[in-house]
N, C-alpha and C positions, 0 to 999 in steps of 0.2 A: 346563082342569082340572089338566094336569100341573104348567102355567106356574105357576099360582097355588101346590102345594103346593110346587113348589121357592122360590118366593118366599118362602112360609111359614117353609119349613124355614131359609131363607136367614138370615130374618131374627130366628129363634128362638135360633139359631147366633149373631149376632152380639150380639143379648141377654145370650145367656148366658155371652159373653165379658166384654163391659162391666161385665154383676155381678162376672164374677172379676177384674178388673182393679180395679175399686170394692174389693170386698174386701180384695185385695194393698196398695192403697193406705190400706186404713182399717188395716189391720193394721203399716205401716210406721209411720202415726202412734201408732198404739197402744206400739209399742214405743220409738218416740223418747219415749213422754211417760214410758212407764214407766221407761228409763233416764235420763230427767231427773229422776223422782221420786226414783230409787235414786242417783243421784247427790247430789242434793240434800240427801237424808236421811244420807246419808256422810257427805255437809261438814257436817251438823248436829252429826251426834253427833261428830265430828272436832273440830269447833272448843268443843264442851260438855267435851270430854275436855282439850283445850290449857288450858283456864279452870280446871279441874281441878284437871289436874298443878300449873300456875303458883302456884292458892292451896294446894294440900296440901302445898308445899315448903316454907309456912311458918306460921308458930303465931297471928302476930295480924297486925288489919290496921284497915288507921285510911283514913278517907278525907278531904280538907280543898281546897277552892277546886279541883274535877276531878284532882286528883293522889293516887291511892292509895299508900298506905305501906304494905309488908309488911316484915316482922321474925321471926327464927327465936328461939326460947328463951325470948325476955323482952317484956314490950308494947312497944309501938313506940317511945316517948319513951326510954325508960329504955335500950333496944338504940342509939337514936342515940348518948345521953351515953355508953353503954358504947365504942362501935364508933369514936367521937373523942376517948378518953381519953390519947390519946399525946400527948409534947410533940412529936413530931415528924408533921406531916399532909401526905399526896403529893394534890395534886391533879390528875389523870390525866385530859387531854381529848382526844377523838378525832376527827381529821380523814380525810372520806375523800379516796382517792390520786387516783382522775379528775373528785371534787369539790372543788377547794380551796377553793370557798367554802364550804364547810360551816364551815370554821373560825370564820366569822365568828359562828356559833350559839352559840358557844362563849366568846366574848370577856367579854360581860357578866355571867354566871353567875362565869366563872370568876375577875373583879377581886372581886364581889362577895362570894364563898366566900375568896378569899386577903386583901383586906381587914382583912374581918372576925377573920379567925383569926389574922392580925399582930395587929389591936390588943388581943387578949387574950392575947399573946405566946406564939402558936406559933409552932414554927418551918413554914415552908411551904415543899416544893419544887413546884416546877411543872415538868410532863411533858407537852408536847403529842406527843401520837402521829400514827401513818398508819398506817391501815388501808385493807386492799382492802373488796372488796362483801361478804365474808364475815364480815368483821370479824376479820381474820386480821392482825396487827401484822406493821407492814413495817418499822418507824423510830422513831424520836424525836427529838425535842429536849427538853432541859429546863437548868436555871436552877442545878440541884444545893444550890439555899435560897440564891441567893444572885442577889437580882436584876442585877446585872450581868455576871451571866455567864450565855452559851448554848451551848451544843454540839449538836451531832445527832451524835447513837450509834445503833449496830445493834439489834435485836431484843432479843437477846439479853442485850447491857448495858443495854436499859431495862428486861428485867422482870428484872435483878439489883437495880434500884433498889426494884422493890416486894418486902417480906417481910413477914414475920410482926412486927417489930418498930414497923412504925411503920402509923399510921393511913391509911387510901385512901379517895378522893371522887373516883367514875368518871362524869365524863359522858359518855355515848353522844351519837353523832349523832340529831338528831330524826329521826323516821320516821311520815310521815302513814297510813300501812299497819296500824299498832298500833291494837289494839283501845282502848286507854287509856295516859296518863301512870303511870309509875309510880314510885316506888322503892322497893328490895328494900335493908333490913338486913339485913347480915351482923355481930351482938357479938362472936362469937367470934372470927371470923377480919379485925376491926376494919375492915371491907370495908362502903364504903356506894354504890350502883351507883342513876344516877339516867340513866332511858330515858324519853323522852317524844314526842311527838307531833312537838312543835312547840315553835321558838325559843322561844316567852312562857312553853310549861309548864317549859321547861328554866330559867328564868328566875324564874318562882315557883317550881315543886322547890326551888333552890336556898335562895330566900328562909325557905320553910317547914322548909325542913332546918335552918339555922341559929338562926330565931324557936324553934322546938322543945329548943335545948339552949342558948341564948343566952338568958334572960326577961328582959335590961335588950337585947335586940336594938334594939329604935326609939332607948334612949337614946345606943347606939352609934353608930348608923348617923346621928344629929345631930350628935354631936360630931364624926363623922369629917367630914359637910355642913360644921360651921361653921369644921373648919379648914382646907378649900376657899377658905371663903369669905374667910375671914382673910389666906392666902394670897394668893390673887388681890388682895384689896384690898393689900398688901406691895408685888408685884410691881408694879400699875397705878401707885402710888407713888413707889415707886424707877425705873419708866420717865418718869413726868413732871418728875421730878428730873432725867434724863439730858437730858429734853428742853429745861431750861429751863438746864442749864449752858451757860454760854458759855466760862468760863475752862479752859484749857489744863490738862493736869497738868504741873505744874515739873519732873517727871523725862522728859517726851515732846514732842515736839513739838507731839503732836498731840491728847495727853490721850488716846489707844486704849493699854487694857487689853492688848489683842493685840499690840500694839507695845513696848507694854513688857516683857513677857513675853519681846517678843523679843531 
């Protein structure tokens, strides 16, 4: 009789242990889920606040092929033609310092955007920067509007090169991290900052920026094509000419250009 009640009691004991161990652990999940909730709802209202701020900083906003356009002051179209109204336009491309390939994101937007604004005769200087992860300017180089020239300056002498006088076209590095493609006009401070996803949106940005204050853009962008192509048929020309001479130049021996020169 005794055996059995201390068995009883044994095992009443350990019961009522297992429920409080049950409980401790139902109550640890409880609270992991509740601070997964309340975390959760942080990053909600967190990231509804960043969407916010980003669109309350500016007045209108245009959206076209996944690239949204914001602009302060004036609607979108009219803040572009405003904010490239210079004859002088910097186009300012950022490479980062432990990625040098990022540079390469950069290449075709930025022939595309300098192009373009030669053949309706702006002047264009070209700035390719370095920047750390922060986006902190380490460097440049730039061209000073004069394609055959390049220098790399410090910091400091390349944002002497950007001011209030002449027009800027900022690409940022792509970033697959971003909620969306974007570009933010600035009219007033002739500032146009084009941040995107991805090489292609930095690439239509580009296009869309320029189709937007260019309205004979397609006819441009053909006649610039067909003097490619003009070109090239010149060249392939004057090579099969090279190929098919046989006679010497009378001033050389050997009929080389290089040698005579020399």
């Amino acid at each position: 009789m005794v055996r059995a009640l201390s068995t009883a009691q044994t095992q009443s004991v350990r019961e009522i242990k297992k429920k409080a161990d049950i409980k401790k652990v139902n109550k640890k999940l409880t609270n992991v889920v509740v601070i997964f909730l309340i975390v959760l709802i942080i990053g909600f209202i967190a990231y509804k606040a960043y969407i916010f701020y980003q669109e309350s900083k500016f007045d209108f906003k245009e959206t076209e092929k996944g690239i949204t356009f914001y602009s302060k002051d004036m609607p979108v179209k009219t803040a572009i033609s405003s904010a490239i109204d210079k004859n002088i336009i910097i186009i300012s491309a950022d490479t980062l310092l432990d990625h040098p390939e990022t540079g390469s994101a950069i290449v075709e937007p930025t022939v595309l955007l300098t192009t373009v604004f030669k053949f309706i005769d702006k002047n264009v200087i070209n700035i390719n920067n370095v920047v750390d992860g922060n986006g902190n300017l380490l460097g440049c180089s730039t061209n000073y509007g004069d394609i055959r020239t390049e220098k790399t300056i410090g910091p400091l002498e390349c944002l002497a090169l950007i001011d209030n006088t002449k027009s800027i076209v900022i690409l940022r590095v792509p970033d697959s991290s971003l909620t969306e493609s974007r570009v933010n006009v600035y009219p007033l401070e002739k500032k146009i900052e084009i941040i995107t996803r991805t090489d292609n949106d930095l690439l239509v940005a580009s296009y869309l920026l320029l189709k937007s204050s260019n309205a004979d853009l397609e006819e441009i962008l053909e006649r610039v094509e067909n003097i490619k192509k003009k070109l090239a048929n010149v060249l392939d020309s004057n090579s099969l000419k090279d190929t098919n001479s046989t006679t010497p130049d009378s001033n050389t021996p050997d009929g080389n250009l290089e040698d005579f020169n020399n």
